[in-house]
C-alpha positions as a Markdown table, in Angstrom:
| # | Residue | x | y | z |
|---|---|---|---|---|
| 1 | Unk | 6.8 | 19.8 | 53.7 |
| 2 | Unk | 9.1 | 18.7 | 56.5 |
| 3 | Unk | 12.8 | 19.1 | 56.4 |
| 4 | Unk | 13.7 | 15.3 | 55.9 |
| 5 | Unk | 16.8 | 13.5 | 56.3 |
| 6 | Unk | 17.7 | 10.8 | 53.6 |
| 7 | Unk | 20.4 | 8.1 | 53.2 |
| 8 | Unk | 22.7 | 5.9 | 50.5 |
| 9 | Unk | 22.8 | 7.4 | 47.3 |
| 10 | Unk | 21.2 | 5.2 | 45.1 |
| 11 | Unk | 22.9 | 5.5 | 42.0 |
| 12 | Unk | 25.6 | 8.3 | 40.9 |
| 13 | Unk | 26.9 | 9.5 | 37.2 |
| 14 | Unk | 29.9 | 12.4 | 37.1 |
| 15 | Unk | 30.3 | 14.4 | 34.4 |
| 16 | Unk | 32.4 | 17.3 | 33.0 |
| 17 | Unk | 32.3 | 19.3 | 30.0 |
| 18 | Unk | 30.8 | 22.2 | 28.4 |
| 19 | Unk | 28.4 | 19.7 | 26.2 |
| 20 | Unk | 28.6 | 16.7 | 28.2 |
| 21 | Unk | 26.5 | 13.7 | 28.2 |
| 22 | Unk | 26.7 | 10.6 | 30.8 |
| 23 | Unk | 24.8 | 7.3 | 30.5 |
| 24 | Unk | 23.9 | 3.9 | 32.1 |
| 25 | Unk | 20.8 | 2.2 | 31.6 |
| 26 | Unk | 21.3 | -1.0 | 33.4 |
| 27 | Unk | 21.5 | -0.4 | 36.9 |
| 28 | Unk | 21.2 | -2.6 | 40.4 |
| 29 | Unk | 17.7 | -4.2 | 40.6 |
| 30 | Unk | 16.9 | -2.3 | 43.6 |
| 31 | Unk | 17.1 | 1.0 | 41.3 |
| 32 | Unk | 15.8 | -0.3 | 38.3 |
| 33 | Unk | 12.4 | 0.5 | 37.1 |
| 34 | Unk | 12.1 | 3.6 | 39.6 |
| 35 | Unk | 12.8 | 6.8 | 39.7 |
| 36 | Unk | 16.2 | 5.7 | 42.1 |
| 37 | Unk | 17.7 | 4.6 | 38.3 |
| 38 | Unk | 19.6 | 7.2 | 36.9 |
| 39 | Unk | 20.4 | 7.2 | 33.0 |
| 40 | Unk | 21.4 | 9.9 | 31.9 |
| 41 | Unk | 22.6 | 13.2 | 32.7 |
| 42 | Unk | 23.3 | 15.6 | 30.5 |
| 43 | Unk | 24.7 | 19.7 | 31.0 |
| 44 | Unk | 25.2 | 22.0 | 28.4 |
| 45 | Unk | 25.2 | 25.7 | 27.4 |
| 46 | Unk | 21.9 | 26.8 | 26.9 |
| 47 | Unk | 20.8 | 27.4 | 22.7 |
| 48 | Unk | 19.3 | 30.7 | 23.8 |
| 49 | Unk | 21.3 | 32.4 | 25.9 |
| 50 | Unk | 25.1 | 31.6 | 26.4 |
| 51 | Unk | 24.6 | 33.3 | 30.2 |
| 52 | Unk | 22.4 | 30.0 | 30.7 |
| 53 | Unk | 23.6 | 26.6 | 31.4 |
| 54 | Unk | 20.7 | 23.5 | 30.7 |
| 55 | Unk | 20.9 | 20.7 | 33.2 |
| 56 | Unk | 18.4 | 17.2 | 32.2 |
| 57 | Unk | 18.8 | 14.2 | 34.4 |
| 58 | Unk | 17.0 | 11.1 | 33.0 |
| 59 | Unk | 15.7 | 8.4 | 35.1 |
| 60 | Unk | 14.1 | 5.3 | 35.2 |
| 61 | Unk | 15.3 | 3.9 | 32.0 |
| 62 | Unk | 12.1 | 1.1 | 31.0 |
| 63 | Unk | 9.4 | 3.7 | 30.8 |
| 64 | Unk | 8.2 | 2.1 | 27.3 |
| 65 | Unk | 6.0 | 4.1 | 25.3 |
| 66 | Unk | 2.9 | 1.8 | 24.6 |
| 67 | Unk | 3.0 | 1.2 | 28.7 |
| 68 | Unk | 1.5 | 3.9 | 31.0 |
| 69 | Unk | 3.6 | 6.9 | 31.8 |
| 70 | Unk | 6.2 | 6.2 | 34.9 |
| 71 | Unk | 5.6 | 8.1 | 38.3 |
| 72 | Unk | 8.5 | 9.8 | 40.6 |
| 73 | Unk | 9.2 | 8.3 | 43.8 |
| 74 | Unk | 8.0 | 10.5 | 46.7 |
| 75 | Unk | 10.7 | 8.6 | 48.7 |
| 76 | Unk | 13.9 | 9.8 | 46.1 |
| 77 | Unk | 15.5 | 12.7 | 46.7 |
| 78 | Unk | 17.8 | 13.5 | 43.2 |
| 79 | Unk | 20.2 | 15.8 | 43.6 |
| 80 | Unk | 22.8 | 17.5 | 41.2 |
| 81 | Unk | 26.0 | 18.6 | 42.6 |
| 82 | Unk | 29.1 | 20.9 | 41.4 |
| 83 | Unk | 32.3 | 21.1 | 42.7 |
| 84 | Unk | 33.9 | 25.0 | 42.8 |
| 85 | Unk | 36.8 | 24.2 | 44.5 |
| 86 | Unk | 37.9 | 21.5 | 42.0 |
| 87 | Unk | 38.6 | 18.9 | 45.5 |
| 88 | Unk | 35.6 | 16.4 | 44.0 |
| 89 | Unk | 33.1 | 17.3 | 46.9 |
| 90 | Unk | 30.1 | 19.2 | 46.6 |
| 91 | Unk | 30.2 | 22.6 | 47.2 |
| 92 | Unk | 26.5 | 23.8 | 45.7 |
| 93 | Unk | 24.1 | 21.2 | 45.2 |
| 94 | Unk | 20.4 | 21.9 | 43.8 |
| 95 | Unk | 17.7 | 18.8 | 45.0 |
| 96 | Unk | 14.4 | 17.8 | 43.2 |
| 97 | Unk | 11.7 | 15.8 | 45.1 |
| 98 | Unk | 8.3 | 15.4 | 44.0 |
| 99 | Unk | 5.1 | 15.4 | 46.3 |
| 100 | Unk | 1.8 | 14.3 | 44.6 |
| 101 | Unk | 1.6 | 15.7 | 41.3 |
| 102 | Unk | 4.0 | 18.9 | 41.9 |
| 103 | Unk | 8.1 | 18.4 | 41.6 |
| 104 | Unk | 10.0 | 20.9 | 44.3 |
| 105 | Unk | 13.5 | 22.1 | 43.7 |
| 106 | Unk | 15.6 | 23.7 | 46.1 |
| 107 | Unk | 19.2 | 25.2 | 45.6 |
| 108 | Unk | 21.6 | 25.9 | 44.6 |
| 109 | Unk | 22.9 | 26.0 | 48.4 |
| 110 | Unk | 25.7 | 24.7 | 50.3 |
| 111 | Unk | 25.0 | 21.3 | 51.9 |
| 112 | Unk | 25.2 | 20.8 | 55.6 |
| 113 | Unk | 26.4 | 17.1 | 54.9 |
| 114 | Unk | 28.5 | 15.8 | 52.0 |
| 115 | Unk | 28.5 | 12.1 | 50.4 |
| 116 | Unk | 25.5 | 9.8 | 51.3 |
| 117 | Unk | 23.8 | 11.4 | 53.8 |
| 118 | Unk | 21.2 | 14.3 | 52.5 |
| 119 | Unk | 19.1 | 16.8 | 53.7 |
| 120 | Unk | 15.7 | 18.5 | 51.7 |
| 121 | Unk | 16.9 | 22.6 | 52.4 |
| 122 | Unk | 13.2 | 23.5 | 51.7 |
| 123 | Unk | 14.6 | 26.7 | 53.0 |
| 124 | Unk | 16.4 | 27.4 | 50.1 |
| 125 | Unk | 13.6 | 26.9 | 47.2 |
| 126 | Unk | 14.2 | 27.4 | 43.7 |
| 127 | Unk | 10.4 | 26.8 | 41.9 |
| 128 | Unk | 8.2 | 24.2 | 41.6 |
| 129 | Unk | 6.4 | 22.7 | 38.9 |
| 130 | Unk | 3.5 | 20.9 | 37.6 |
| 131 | Unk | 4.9 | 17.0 | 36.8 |
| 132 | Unk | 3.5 | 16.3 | 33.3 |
| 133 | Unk | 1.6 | 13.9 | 31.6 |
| 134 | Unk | 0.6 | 13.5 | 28.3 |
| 135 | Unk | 1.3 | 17.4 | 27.5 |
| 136 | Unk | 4.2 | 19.3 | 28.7 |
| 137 | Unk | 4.2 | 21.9 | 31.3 |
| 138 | Unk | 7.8 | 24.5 | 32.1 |
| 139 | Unk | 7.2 | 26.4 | 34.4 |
| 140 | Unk | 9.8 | 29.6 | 34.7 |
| 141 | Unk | 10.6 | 31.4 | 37.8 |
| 142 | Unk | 10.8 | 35.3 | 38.6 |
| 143 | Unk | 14.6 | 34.8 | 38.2 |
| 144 | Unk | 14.8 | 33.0 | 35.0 |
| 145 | Unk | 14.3 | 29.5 | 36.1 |
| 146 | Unk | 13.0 | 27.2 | 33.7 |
| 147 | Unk | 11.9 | 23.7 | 35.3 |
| 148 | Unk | 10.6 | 20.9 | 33.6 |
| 149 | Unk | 9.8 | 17.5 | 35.1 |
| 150 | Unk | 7.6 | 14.7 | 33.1 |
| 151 | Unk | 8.2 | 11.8 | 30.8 |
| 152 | Unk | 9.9 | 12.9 | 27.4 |
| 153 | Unk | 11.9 | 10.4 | 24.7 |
| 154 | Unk | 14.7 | 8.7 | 25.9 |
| 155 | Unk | 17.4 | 11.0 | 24.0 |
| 156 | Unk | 20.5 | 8.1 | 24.1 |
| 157 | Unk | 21.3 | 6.7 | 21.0 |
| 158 | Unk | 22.6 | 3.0 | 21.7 |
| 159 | Unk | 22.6 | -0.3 | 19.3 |
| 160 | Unk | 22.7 | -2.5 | 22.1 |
| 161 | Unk | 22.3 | -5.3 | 19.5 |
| 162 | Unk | 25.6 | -5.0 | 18.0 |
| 163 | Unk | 27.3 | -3.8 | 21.2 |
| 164 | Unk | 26.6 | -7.3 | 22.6 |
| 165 | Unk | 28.1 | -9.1 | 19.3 |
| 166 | Unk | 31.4 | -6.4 | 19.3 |
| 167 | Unk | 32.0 | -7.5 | 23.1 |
| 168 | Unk | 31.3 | -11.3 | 22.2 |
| 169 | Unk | 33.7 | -11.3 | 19.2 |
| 170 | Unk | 30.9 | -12.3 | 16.8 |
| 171 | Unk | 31.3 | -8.6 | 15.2 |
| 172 | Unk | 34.6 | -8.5 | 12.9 |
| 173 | Unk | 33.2 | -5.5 | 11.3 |
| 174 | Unk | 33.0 | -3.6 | 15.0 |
| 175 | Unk | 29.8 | -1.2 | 15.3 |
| 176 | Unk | 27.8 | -0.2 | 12.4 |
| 177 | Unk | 27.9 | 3.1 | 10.8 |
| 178 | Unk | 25.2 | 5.8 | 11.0 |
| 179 | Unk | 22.1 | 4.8 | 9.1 |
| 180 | Unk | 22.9 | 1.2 | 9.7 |
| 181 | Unk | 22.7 | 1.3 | 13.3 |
| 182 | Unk | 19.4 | 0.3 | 15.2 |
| 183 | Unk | 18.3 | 2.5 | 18.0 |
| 184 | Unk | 17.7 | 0.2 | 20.7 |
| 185 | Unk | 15.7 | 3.1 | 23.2 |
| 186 | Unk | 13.5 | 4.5 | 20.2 |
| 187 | Unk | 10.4 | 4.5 | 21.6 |
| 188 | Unk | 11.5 | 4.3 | 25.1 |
| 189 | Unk | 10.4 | 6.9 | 27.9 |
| 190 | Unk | 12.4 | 8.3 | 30.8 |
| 191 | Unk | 10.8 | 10.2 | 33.7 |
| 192 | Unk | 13.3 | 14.1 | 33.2 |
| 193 | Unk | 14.5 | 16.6 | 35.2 |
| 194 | Unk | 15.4 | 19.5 | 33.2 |
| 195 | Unk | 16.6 | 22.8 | 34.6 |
| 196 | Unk | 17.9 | 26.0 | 32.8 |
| 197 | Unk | 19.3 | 28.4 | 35.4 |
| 198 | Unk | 22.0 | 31.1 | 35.3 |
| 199 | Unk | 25.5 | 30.5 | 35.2 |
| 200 | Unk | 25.5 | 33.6 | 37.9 |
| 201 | Unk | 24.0 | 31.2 | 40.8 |
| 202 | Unk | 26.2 | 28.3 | 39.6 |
| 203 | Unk | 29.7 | 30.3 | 40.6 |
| 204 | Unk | 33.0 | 30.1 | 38.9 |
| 205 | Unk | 33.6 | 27.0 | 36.5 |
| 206 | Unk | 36.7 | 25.0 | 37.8 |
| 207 | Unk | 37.3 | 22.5 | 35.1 |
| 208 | Unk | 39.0 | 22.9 | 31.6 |
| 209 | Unk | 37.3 | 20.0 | 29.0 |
| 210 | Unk | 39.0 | 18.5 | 26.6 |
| 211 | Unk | 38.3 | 21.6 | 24.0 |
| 212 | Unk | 39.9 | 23.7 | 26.6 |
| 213 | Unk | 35.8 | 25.7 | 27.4 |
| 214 | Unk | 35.8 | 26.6 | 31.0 |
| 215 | Unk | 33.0 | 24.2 | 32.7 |
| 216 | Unk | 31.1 | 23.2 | 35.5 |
| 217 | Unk | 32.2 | 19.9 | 37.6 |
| 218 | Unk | 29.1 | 18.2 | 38.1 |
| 219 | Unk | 27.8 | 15.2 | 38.9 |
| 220 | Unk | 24.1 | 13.6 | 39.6 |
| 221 | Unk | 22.8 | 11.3 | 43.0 |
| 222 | Unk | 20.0 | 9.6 | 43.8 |
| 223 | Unk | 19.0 | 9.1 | 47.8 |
| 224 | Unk | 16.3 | 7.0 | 49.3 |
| 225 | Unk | 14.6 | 8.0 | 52.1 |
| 226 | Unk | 15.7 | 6.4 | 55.4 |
């Protein structure tokens, strides 16, 4: 695989916290319904070993369940970045970028170019896996790697419903409680990235959440190919 240059994030969602969660499901129509459409991104401290940190980045937000399984798009490179400077520019960034039926990941390194312009550093790799179907594969590197990439359950809980009536003002009783609540996205697909690496490769944490846990300052792009 050639190193390739690519241009204009597509879509971008920042995050920071030691269990932290971003969403948007309704993006630009040039993103939506491809793997440009970024819908969630999640980071957390992984269940099995604190040394771990989980990173899943959900995209392409329609990927219904009774439809056929979504594909990634050779052309997008995604691309998670942490600041460890605490200035809000990348400083490591690990990429993902699928060719045929295998998903590549490279990183973490430090980028050559910062903002919208992008290179793939296949000489920094980090594993590859199998992209899965029906049945899912994680594959786990020599150095502790897990990687993951396939469709699984859209996780975000959202009664889009009753969010439309709050906004409207034809909901004086504001959003419902839990068990009243419809789950708009049961049902619904995304096509995941999910990584568990060692907080070792990730560097120091330079941002204190709102629980006052040391964290990473992270946030996910999407680039097209130019």
């Amino acid at each position: 695989m050639k190193k390739t240059k690519l241009l204009f994030g597509m879509g971008i969602l920042a995050v920071v916290g030691a269990v932290l969660v971003a969403a948007d499901h309704i993006d630009a129509p040039g993103t939506t319904g491809n793997t440009a459409d970024i819908a969630d991104f999640y980071g957390f401290e992984s269940p099995s070993n604190p040394d771990n940190t989980v990173f899943i980045v959900d995209l392409q937000t329609n990927v219904l369940e009774d439809l056929a399984y979504g594909t990634f798009d050779e052309n997008v490179l995604t691309e998670i970045n942490i600041d460890t400077d605490n200035d809000l520019i990348e400083d490591l960034v690990i990429q993902a970028i699928p060719r045929r039926d295998t998903m590549y990941f490279f990183g973490p390194f430090e980028p050559t170019m910062t903002g919208k312009n992008s290179e793939v550093m296949i000489g920094s790799p980090l594993g590859q896996v199998a992209i899965s179907g029906e049945s899912a594969l994680t594959t786990t590197t020599e150095t502790g790697i897990s990687l993951f990439a396939g469709p699984r359950q859209d996780a975000f809980f959202f009664d889009f419903g009753q969010f439309n009536k709050v906004i409207g003002g034809t909901a004086p009783e504001g959003f419902l409680p839990e068990g009243e609540a419809v789950d708009t996205f049961d049902g619904a697909n995304t096509m995941a990235l999910v990584l568990e690496i060692p907080n070792s490769v990730l560097g120091e944490t330079t941002a204190t959440n709102a629980l006052g846990l040391k964290v990473y300052k992270t946030w996910v792009t999407t680039n097209r190919k130019q």
